[in-house]
Backbone as a printed PyTorch tensor [residue, N CA C, xyz], in Angstrom:
tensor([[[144.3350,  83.5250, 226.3610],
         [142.9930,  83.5200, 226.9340],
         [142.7730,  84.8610, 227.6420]],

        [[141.4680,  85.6500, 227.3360],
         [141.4180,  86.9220, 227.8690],
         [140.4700,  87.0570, 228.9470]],

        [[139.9720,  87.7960, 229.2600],
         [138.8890,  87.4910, 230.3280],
         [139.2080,  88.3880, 231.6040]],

        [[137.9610,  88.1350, 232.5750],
         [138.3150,  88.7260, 233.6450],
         [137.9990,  87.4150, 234.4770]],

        [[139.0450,  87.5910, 235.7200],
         [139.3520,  87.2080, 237.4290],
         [137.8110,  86.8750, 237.8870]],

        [[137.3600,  85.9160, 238.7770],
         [136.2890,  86.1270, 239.8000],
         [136.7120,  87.3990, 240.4610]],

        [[137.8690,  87.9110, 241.1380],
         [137.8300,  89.0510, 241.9190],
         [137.5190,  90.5040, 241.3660]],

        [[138.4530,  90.4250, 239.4700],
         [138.0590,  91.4850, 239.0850],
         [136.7560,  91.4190, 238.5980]],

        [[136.1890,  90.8980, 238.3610],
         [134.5240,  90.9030, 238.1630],
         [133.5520,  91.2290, 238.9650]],

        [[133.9920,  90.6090, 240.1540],
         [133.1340,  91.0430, 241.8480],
         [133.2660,  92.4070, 242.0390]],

        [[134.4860,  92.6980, 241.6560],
         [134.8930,  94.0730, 242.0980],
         [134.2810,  95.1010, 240.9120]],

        [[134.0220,  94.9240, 239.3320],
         [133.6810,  95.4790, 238.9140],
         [131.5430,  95.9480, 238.9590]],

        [[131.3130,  94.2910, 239.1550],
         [129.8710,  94.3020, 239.5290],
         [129.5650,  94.4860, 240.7630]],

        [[130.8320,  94.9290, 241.5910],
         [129.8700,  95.4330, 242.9720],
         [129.5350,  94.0140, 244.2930]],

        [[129.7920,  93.0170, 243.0900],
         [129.6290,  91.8950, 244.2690],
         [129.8420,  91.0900, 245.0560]],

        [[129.9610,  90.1690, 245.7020],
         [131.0700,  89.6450, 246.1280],
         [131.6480,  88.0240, 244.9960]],

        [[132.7650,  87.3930, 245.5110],
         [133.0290,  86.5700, 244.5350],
         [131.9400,  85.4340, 244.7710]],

        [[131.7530,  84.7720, 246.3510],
         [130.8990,  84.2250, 246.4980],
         [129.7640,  84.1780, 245.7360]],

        [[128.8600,  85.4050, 245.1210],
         [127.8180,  85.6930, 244.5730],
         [128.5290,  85.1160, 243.4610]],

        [[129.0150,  85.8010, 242.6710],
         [129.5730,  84.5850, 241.6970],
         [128.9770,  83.3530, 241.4770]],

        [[129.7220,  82.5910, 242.2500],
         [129.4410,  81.2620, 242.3260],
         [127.8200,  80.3820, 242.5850]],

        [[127.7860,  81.9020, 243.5900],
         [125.9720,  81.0640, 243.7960],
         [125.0520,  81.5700, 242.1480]],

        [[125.5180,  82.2120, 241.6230],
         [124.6680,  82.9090, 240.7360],
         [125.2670,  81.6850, 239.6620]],

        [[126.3300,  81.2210, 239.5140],
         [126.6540,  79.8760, 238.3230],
         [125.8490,  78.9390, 238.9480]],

        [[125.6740,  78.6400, 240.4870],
         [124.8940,  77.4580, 240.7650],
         [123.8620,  77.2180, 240.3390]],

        [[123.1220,  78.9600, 240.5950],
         [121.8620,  79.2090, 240.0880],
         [121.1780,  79.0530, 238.6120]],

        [[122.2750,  79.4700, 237.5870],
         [122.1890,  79.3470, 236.3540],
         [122.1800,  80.6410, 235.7830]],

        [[122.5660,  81.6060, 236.6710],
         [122.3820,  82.9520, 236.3820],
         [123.6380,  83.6000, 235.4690]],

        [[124.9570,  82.5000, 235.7520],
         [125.9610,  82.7860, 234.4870],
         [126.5480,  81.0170, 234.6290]],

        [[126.8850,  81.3260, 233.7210],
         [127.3440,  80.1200, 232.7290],
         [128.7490,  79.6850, 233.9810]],

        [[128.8990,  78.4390, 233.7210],
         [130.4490,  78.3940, 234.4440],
         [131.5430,  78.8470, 233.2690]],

        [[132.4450,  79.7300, 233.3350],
         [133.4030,  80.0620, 232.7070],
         [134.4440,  79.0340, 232.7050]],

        [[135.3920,  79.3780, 231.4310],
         [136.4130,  78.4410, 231.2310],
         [137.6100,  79.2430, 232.2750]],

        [[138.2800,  77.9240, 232.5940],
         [139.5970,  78.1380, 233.7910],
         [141.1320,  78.3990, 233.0480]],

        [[141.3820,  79.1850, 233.7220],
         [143.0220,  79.4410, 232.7900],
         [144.0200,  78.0830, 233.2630]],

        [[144.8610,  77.5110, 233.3750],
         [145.9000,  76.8480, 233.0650],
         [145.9450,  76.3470, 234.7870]],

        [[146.0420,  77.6280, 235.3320],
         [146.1070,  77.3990, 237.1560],
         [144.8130,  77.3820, 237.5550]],

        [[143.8630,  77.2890, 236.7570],
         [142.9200,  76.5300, 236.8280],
         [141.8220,  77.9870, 237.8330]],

        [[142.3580,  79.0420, 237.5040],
         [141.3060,  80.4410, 237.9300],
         [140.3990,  80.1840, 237.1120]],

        [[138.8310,  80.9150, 237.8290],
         [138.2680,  81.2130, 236.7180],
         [138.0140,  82.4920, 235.7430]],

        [[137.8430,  82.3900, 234.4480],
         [138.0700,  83.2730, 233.4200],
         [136.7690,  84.0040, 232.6260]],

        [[135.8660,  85.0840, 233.4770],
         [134.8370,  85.2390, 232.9360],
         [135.0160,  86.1690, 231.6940]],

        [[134.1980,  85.5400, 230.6150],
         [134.3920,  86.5950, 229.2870],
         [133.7820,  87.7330, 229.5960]],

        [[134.1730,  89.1290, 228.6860],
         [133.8120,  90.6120, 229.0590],
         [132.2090,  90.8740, 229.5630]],

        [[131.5580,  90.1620, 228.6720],
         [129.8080,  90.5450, 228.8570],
         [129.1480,  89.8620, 229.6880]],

        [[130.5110,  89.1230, 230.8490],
         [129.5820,  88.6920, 231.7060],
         [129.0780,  90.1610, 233.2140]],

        [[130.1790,  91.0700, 232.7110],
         [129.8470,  92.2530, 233.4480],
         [128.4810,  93.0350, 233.5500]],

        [[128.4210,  92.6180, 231.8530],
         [126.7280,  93.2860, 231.7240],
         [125.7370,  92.6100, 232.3440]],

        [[126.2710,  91.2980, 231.8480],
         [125.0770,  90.5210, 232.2360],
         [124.4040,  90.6790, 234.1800]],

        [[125.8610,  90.6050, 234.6350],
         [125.5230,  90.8990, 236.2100],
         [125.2090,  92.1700, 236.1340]],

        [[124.8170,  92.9720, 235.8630],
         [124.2840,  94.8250, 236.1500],
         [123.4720,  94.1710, 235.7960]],

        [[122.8540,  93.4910, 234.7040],
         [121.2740,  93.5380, 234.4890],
         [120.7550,  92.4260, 235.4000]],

        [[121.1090,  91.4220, 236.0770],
         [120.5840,  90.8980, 236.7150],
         [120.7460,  92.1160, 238.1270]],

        [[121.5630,  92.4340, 238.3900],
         [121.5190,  93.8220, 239.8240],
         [120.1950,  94.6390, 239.7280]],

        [[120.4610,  95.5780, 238.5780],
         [119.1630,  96.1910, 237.7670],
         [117.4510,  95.4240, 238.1490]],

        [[117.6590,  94.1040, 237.9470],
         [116.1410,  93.4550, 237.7990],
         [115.7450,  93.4280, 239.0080]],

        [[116.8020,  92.8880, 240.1440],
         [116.2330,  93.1820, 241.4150],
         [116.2040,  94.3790, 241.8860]],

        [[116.5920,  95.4670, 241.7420],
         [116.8680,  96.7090, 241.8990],
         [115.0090,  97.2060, 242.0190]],

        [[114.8920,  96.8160, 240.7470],
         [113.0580,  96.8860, 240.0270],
         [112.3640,  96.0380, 240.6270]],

        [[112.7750,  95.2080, 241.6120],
         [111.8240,  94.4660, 242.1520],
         [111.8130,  92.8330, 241.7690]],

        [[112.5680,  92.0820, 241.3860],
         [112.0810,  91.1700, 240.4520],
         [113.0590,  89.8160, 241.5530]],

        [[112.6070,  89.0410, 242.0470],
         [113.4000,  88.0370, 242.3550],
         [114.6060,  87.5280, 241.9890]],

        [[115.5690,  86.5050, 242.3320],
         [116.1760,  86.4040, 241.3860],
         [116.0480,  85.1860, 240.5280]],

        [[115.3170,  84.4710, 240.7830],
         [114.7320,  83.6960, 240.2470],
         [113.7290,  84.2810, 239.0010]],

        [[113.1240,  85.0770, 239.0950],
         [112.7540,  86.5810, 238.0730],
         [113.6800,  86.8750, 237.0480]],

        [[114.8330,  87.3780, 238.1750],
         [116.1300,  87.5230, 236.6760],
         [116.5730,  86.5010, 236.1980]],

        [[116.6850,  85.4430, 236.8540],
         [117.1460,  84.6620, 236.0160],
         [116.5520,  84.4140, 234.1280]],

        [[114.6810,  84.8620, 234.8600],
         [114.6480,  84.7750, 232.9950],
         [114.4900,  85.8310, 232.5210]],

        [[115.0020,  86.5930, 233.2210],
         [114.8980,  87.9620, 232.3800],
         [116.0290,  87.9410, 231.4930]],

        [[117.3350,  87.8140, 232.3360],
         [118.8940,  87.7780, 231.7920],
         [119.3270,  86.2900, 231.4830]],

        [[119.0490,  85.4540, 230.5640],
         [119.2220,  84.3830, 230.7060],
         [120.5020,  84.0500, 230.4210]],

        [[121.3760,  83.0240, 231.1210],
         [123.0000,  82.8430, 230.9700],
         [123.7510,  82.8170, 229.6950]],

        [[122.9060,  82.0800, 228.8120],
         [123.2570,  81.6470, 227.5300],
         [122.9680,  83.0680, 226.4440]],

        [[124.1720,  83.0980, 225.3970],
         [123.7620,  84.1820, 224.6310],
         [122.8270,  84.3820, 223.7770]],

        [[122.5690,  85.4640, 223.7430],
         [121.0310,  85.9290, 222.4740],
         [121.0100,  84.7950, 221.4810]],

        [[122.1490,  84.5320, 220.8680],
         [121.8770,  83.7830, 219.5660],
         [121.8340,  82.2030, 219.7860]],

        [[122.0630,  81.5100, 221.3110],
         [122.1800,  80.4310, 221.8070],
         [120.6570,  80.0710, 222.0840]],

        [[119.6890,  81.1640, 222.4690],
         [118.5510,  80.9130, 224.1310],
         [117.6930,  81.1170, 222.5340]],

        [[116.1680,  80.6170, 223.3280],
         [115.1460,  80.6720, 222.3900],
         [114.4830,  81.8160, 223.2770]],

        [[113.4000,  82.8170, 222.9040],
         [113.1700,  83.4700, 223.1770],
         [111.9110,  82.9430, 224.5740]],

        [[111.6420,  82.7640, 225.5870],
         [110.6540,  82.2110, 226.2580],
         [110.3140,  83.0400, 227.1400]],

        [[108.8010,  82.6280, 227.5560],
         [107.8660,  83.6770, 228.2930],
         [107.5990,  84.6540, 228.0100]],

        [[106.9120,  85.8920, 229.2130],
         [106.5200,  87.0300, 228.7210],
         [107.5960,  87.8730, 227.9840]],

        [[107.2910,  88.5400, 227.1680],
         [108.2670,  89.5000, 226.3920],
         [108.4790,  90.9610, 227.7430]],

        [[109.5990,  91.2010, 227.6690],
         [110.1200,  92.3600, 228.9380],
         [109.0510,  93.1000, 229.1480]],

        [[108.3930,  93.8240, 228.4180],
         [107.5640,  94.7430, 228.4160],
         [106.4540,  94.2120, 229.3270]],

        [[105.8860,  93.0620, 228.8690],
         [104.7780,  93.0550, 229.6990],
         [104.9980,  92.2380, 231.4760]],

        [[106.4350,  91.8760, 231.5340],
         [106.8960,  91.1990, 233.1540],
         [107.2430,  92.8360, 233.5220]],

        [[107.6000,  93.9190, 232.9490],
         [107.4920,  95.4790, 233.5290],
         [106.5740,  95.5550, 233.6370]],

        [[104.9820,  95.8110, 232.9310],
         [103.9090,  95.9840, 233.2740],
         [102.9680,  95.4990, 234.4430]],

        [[103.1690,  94.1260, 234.5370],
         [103.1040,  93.6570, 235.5950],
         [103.3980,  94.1230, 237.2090]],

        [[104.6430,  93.8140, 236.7660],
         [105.4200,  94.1560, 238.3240],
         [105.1830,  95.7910, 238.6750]],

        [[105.0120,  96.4990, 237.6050],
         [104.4460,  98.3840, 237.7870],
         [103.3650,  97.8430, 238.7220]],

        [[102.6660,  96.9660, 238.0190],
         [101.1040,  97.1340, 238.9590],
         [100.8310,  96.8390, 240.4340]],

        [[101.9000,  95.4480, 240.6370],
         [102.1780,  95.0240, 241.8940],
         [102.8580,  95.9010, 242.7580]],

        [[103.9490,  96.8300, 242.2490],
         [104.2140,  98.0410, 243.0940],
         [103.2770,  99.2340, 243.3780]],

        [[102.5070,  99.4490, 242.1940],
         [101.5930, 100.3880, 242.7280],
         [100.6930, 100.0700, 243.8240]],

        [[100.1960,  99.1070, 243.5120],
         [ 99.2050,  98.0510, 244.5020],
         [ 99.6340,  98.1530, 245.9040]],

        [[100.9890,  97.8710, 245.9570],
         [101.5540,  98.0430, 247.3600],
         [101.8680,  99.3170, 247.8130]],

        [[101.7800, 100.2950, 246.9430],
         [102.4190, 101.7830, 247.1300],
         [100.5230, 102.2650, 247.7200]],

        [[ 99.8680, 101.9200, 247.2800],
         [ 98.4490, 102.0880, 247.7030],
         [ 97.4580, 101.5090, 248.8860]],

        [[ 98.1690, 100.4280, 249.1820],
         [ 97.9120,  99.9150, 250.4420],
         [ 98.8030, 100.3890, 251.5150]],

        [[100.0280, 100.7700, 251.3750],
         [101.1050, 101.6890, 252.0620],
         [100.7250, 102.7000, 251.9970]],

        [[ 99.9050, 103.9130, 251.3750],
         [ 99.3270, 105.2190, 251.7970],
         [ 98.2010, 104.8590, 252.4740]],

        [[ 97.3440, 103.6980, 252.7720],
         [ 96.1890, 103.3060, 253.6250],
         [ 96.7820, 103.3750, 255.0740]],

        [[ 97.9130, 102.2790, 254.9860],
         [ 98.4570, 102.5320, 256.4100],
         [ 99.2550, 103.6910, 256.9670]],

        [[ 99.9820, 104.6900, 255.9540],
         [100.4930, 105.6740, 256.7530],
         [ 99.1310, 106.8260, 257.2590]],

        [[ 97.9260, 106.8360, 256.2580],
         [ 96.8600, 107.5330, 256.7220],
         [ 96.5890, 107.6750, 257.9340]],

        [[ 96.5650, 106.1020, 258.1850],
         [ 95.5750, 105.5770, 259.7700],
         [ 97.0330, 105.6280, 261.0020]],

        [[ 97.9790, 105.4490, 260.4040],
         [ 99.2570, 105.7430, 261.4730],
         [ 98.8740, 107.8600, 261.9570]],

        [[ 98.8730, 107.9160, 260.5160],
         [ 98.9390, 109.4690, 261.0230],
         [ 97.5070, 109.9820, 261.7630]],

        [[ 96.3150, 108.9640, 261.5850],
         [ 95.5840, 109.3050, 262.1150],
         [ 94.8110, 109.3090, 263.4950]],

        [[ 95.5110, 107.9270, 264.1720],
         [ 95.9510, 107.4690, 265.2780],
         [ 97.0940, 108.0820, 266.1340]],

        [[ 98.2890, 109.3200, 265.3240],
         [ 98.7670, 110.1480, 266.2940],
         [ 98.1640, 111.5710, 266.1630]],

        [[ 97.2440, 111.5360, 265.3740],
         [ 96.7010, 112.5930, 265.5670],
         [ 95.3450, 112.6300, 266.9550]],

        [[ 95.0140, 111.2700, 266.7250],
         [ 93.8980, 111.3320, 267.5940],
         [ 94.4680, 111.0810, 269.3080]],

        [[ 95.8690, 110.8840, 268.7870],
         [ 96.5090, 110.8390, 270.5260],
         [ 96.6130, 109.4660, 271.3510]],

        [[ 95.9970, 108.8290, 270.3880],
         [ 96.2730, 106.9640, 271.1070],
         [ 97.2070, 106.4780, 271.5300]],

        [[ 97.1700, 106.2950, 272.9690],
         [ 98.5430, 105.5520, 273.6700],
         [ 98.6670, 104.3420, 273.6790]],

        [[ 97.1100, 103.9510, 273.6920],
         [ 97.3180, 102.1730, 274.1150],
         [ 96.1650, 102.2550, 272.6300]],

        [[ 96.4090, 100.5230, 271.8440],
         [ 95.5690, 100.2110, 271.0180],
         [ 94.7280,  99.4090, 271.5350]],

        [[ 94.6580,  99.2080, 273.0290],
         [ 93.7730,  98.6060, 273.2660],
         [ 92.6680,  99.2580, 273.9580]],

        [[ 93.4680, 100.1840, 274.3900],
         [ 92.1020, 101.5260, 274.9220],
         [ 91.9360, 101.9390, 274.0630]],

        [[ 92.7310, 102.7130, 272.5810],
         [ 91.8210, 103.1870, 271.6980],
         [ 90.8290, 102.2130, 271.0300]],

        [[ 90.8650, 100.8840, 270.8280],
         [ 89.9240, 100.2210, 270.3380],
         [ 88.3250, 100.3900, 270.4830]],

        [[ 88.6470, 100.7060, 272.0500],
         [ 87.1870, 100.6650, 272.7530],
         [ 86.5750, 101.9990, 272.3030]],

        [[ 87.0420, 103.0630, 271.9540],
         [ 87.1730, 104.5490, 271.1210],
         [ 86.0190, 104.6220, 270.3780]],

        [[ 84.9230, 105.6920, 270.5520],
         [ 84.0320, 105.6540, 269.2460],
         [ 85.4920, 106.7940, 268.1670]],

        [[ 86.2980, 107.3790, 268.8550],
         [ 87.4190, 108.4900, 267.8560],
         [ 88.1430, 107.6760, 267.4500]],

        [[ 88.4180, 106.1490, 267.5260],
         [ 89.3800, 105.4200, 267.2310],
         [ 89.5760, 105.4540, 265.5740]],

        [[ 90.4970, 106.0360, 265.0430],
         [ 91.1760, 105.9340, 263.7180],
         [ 91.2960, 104.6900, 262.9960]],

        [[ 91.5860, 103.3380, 264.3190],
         [ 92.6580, 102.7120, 263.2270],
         [ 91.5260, 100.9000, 263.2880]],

        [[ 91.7870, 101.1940, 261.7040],
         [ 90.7850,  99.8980, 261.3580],
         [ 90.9440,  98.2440, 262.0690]],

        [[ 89.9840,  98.5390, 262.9930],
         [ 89.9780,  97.0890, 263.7840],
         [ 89.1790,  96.2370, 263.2970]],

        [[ 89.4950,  95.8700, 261.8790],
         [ 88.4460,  94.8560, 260.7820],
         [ 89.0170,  93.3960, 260.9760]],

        [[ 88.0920,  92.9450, 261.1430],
         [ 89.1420,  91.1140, 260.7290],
         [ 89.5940,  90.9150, 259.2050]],

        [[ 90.6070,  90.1470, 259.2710],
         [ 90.9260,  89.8790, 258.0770],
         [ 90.5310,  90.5160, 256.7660]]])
């Protein structure tokens, strides 16, 4: 029986062994078969498989996200389901930009509020120079 260790696997993916285990709970790898002393014995591509689930959150993606991105079971086992990669990337591009654009709104008004010298936001409020958007909701 060949395989790798929970430890050498953690150690090769960076993670801990614990993660391991929560990620089999999760469904994120398969439970592996146990050697004799009853270790467990993950086959080689379960290495990949954890980088690409690392990878998906890396990009943003839950792990509940990766889970269907990288699904446990192999290519020729899983049926192909949901969006095709391309368009759960397209997506999530947009939701980062979205936030990368509401994040240059607020560093604007940060920078524009130390430019205008505001100590208190509650005295600058009262400010006709006040910078920083006191809108409701």
């Amino acid at each position: 029986m060949t395989g790798l260790r929970s430890g050498e696997l953690a150690r090769a993916a960076g993670v801990g062994q614990q993660t391991l285990r929560y990620y089999e709970r999760r469904g994120l790898l398969a439970e592996p078969p146990r050697t004799a002393g009853g270790h467990r014995l993950y086959p080689p591509e379960e290495l990949t498989r954890l980088r690409a689930i690392k990878a998906a959150q890396r990009l943003g993606f839950s792990l509940g996200e990766a889970a269907e991105l990288v699904p446990a079971a192999p290519p020729r086992r899983r049926q192909r389901a949901g969006k095709p990669l391309a368009d759960r990337l397209t997506t999530r591009l947009a939701e980062v930009e979205s936030a990368i654009a509401e994040l240059q709104v607020v560093a604007a008004a940060l920078r524009a509020t130390l430019e205008a010298g505001c100590t208190d936001l509650t005295e600058c409020a009262g400010q006709p120079r006040c910078p920083v958007p006191f809108q409701p909701g």
